[in-house]
C-alpha positions as CSV (number, residue, x, y, z in Angstrom):
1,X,-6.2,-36.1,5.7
2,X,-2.4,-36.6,5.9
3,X,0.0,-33.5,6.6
4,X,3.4,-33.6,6.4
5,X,5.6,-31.0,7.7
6,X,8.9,-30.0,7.5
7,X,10.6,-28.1,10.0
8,X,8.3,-29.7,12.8
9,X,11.1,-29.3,15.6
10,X,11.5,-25.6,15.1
11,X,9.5,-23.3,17.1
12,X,6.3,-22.2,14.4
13,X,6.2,-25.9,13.6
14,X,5.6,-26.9,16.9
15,X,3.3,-24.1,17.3
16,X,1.5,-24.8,14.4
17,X,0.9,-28.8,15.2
18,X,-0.8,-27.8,19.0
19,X,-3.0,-25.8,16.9
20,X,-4.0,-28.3,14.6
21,X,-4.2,-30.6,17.3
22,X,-6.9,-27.8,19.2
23,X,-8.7,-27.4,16.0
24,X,-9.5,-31.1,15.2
25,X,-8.6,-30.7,11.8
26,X,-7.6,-28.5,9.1
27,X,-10.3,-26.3,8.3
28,X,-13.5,-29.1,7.9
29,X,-11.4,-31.9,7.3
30,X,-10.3,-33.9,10.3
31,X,-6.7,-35.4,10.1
32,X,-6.0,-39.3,10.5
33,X,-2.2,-39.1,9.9
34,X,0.4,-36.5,10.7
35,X,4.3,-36.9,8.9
36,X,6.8,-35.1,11.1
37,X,10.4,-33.6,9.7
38,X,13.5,-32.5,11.2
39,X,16.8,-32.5,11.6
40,X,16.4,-33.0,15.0
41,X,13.6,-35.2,15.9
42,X,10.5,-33.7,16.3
43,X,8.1,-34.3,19.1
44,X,4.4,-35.6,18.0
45,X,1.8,-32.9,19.5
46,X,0.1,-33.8,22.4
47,X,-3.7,-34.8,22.4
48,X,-3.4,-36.0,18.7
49,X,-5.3,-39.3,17.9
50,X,-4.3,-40.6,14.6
51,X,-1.2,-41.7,13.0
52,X,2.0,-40.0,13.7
53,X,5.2,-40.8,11.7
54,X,8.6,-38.2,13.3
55,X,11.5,-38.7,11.0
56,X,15.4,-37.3,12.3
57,X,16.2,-36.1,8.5
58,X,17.9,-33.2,6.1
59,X,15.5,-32.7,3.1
60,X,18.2,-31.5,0.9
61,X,20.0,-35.0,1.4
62,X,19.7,-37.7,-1.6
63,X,16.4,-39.6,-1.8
64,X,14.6,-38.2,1.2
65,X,12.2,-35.7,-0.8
66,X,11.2,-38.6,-2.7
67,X,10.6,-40.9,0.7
68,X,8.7,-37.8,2.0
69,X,6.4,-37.6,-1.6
70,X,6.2,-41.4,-1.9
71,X,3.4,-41.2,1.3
72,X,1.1,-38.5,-0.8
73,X,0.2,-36.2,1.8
74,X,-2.9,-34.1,1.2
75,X,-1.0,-30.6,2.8
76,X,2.7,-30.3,3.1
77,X,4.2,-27.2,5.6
78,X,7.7,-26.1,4.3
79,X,9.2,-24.7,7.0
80,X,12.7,-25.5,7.0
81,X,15.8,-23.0,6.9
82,X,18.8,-21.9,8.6
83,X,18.1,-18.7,9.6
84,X,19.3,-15.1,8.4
85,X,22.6,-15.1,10.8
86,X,23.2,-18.5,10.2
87,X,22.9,-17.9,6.3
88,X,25.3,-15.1,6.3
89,X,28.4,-16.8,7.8
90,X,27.7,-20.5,6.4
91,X,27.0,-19.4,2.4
92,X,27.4,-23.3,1.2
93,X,25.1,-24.1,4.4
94,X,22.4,-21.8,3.4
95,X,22.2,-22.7,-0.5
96,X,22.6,-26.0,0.4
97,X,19.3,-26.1,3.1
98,X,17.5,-23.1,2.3
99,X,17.8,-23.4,-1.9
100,X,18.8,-26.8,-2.7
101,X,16.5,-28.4,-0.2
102,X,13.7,-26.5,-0.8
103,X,14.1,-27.6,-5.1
104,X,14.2,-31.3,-4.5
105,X,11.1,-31.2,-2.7
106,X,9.4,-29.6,-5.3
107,X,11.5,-31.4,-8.2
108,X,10.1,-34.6,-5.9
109,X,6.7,-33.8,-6.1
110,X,6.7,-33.0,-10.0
111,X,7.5,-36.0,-11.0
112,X,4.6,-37.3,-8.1
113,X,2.4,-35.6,-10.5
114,X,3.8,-36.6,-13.8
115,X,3.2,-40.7,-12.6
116,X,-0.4,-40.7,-10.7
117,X,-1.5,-36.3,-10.5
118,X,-1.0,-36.2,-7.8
119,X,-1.5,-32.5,-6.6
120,X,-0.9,-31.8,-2.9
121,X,-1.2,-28.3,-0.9
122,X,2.1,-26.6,-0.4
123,X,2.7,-23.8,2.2
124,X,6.2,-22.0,2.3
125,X,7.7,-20.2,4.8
126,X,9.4,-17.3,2.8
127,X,10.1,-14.2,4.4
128,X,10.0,-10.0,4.0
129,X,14.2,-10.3,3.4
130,X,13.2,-10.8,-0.1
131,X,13.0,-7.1,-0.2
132,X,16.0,-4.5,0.3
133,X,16.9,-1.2,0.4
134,X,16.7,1.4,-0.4
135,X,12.8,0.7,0.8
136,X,9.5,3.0,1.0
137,X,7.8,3.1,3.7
138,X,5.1,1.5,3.6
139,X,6.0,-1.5,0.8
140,X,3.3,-1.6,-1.3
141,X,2.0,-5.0,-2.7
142,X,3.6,-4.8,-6.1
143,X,7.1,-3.8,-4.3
144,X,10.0,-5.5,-6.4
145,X,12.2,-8.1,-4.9
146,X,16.0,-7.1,-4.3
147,X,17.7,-8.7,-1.2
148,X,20.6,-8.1,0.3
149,X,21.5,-10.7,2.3
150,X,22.2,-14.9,1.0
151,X,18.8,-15.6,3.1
152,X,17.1,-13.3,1.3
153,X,18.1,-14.2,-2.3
154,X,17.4,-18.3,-0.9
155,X,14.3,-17.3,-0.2
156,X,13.5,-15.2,-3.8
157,X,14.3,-18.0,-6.0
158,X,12.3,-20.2,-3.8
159,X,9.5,-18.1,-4.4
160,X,9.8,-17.9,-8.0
161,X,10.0,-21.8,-8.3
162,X,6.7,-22.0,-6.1
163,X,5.2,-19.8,-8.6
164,X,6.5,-21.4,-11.8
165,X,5.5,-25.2,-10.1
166,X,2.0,-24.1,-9.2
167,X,1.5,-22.5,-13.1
168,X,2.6,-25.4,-14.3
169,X,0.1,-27.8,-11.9
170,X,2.4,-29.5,-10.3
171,X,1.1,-28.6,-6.6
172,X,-1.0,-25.7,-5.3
173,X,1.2,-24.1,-3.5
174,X,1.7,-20.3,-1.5
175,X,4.3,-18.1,-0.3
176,X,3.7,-16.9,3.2
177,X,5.8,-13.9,3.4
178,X,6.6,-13.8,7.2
179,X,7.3,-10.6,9.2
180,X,9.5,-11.0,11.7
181,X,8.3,-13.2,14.5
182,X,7.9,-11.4,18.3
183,X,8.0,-12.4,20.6
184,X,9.7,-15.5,19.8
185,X,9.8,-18.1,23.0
186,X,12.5,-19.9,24.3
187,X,16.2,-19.5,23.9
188,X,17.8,-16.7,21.9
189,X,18.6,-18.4,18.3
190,X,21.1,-17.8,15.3
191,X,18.8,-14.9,13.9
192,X,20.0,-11.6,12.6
193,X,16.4,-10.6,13.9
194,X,16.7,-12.2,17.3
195,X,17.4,-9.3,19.6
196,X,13.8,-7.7,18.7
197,X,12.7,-10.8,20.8
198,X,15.1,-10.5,23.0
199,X,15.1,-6.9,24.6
200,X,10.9,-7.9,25.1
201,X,11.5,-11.9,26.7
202,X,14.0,-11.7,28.4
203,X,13.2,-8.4,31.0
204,X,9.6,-9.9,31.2
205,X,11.7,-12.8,33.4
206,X,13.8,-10.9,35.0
207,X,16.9,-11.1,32.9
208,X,19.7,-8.7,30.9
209,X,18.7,-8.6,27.1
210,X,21.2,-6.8,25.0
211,X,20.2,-4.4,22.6
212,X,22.7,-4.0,19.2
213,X,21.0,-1.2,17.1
214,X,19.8,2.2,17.7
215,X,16.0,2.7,19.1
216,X,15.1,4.3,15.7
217,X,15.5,1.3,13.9
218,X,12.0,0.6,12.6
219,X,10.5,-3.2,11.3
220,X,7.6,-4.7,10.7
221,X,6.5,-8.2,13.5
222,X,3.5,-10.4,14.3
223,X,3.4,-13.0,16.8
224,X,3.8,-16.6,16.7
225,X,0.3,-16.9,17.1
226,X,-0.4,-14.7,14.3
227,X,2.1,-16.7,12.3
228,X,0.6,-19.6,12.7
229,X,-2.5,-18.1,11.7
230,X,-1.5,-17.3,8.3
231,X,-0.1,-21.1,7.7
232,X,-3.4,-22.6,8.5
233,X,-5.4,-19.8,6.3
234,X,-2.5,-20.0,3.2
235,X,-3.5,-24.1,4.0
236,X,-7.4,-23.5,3.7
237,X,-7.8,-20.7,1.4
238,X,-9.3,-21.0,-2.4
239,X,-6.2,-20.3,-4.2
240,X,-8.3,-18.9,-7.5
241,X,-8.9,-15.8,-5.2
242,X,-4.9,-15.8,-4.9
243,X,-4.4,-15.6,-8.5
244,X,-0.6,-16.3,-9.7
245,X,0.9,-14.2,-8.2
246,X,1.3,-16.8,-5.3
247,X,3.6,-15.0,-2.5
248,X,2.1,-12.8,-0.4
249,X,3.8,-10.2,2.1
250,X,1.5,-11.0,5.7
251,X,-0.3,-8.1,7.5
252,X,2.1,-6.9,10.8
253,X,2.8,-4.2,13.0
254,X,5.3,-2.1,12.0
255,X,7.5,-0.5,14.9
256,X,10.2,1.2,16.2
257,X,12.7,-0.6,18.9
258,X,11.9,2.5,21.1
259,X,8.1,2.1,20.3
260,X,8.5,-1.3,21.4
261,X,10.6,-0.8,24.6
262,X,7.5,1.8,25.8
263,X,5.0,-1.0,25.3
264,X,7.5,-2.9,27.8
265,X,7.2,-0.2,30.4
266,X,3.1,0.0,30.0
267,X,3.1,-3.9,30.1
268,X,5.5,-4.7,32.7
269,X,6.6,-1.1,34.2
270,X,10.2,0.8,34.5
271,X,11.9,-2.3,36.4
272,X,11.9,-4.3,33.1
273,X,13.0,-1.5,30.7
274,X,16.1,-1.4,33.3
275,X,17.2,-4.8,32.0
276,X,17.8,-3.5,28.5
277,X,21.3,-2.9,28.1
278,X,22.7,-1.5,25.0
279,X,25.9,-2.8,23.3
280,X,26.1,-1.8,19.4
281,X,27.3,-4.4,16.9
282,X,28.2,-3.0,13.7
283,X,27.6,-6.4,11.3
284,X,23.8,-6.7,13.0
285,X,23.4,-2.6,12.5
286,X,24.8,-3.0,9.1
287,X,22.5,-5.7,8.0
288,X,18.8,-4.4,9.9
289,X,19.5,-1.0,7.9
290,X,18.6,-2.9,5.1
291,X,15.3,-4.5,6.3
292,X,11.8,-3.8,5.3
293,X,10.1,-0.9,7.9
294,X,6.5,-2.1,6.9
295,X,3.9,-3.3,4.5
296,X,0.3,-2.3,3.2
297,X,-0.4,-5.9,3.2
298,X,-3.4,-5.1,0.9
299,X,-3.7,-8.3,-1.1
300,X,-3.3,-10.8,2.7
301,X,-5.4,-8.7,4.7
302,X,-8.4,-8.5,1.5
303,X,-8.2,-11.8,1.5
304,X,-8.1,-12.6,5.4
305,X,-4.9,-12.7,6.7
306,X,-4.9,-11.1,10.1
307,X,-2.4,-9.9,12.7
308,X,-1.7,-7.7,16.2
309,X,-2.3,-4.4,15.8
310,X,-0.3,-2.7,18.7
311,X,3.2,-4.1,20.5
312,X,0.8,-4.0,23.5
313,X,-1.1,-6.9,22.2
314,X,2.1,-8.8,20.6
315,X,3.4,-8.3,24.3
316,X,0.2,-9.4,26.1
317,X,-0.2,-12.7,23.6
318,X,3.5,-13.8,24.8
319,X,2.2,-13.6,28.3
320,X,-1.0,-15.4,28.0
321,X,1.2,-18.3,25.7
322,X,4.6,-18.7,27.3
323,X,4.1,-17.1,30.8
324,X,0.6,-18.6,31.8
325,X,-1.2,-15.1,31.4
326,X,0.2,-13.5,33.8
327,X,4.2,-11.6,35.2
């Protein structure tokens, strides 16, 4: 089996190529060749045997979907994007990487198809800021799409071309509506949704973490293991129990910032809840009031999608991942 993914620097990526890596394979199929993408080049996993190819490269730039395509890989990962931040201050940046990118990939593998059928697996990274307010609480299933942010919209269309190119045979592809990733290691990034994160990781090592919104602000998370998790099940899964309707909002926790901030104290006590200090931001408060508070995630979770089911445990798998299991 070949797999090529994009956006194999970034955090999930790597994430998701140790797991493989652990696995053997991709459910029973073992993998002789892996294609690695970013625009910063990405690292091949540790441990793996077979073939690895790491390209330095911007998918939206001319010809280097079609260099991607030309090697037929079996499953392709799409995760590549700037993120929601990032999206909302750079608007020609986001269309450009986010949209444009993400077209020519699958414009690239249509006319794959049209010369030999060929038909790969393709698993997108979309996200729950295809939906804004006003929102229910929980979103069911059937939910219509309305963002209100640039990544939000990139990330709608995208799904509606998945949809469209899989109708029409071009790939087999899925939409793997993310929650937002806790707690996220390393360095604080460019996200809108960063300080969620940031108030847990940073007191857990002994360091400030700034909080911008009030503690009532509710969301809906899932670790990076769990997110990993669906990409390898959206990889493996018959698609004919998927139907059309190809994009699927993931399983999560939904919680409040102050819900989360206890699970800090019960995790790591009153010494770490200290380091959280609170400086309001109007543009970040302005933009989480319009993000999704939680999901019924009926359709992923009936068809085996699964995810933490306290902050405890989103807390706990950070520790055993980042911090070597233990404070």
């Amino acid at each position: 089996m070949h797999i090529l993914v994009i956006g194999a620097a970034g955090m999930v990526g790597r994430k998701l190529l140790a797991r493989l890596v652990d696995d053997g394979g991709l459910g029973d199929r073992p993998i002789e060749r892996l294609t690695l993408v970013d625009v910063v080049m990405p690292t091949a996993p540790e441990g793996f045997s077979g073939a690895v190819s790491a390209l330095e490269a911007d998918l939206s730039a001319p010809g280097q979907a079609e260099t991607l395509v030309a090697t037929r890989p079996d499953v392709i990962f799409h995760l590549a994007a700037i993120v929601s931040g990032e999206a909302e201050l750079d608007f020609e940046k986001g269309y450009r990487i986010n949209l444009d990118g993400t077209r020519v990939l699958f414009d690239a593998i249509q006319r794959a198809n049209a010369e030999d059928g060929y038909r790969p697996r393709l698993v997108f990274t979309s996200s729950i800021a295809v939906f804004g307010a006003p929102l229910p609480f929980p979103i069911e299933d059937d939910y219509h799409t309305t963002p209100l942010t640039s990544y939000g919209t990139q990330k709608a269309i995208c799904e509606l071309l998945l949809a469209d190119y899989s109708r029409r045979g071009f790939f087999d592809g899925i939409g793997i509506r993310l929650p937002t990733v806790c707690i996220r290691p390393g360095v604080p990034n460019k996200a809108a949704s960063g300080f969620f994160s940031n108030i847990l990781r940073e007191p857990l090592v002994g360091k400030e973490a700034i909080l911008p919104v009030s503690e009532e602000v509710r969301h809906w998370h899932a670790s990076p293991r769990s997110a990993v998790g669906f990409l390898i099940h959206g990889a493996t899964i018959d698609l004919e129990r998927v139907g059309p309707r190809r994009n699927l909002s993931m399983p999560g926790l939904s919680a409040t910032v102050g819900e989360q901030i206890e699970a800090l104290r019960r995790v790591a006590g009153d010494k770490a809840v200290r380091l959280i200090r609170r400086e309001p931001d109007p543009m970040i408060m302005k933009m989480v009031a319009g993000w999704a508070p939680g999901f019924t995630a009926t359709r992923a979770t009936a068809l085996g999608f699964k995810a933490e089911t306290s902050f405890d445990e989103i807390i706990r798998v950070h520790i055993e991942d980042e911090l070597g299991g233990r404070l």
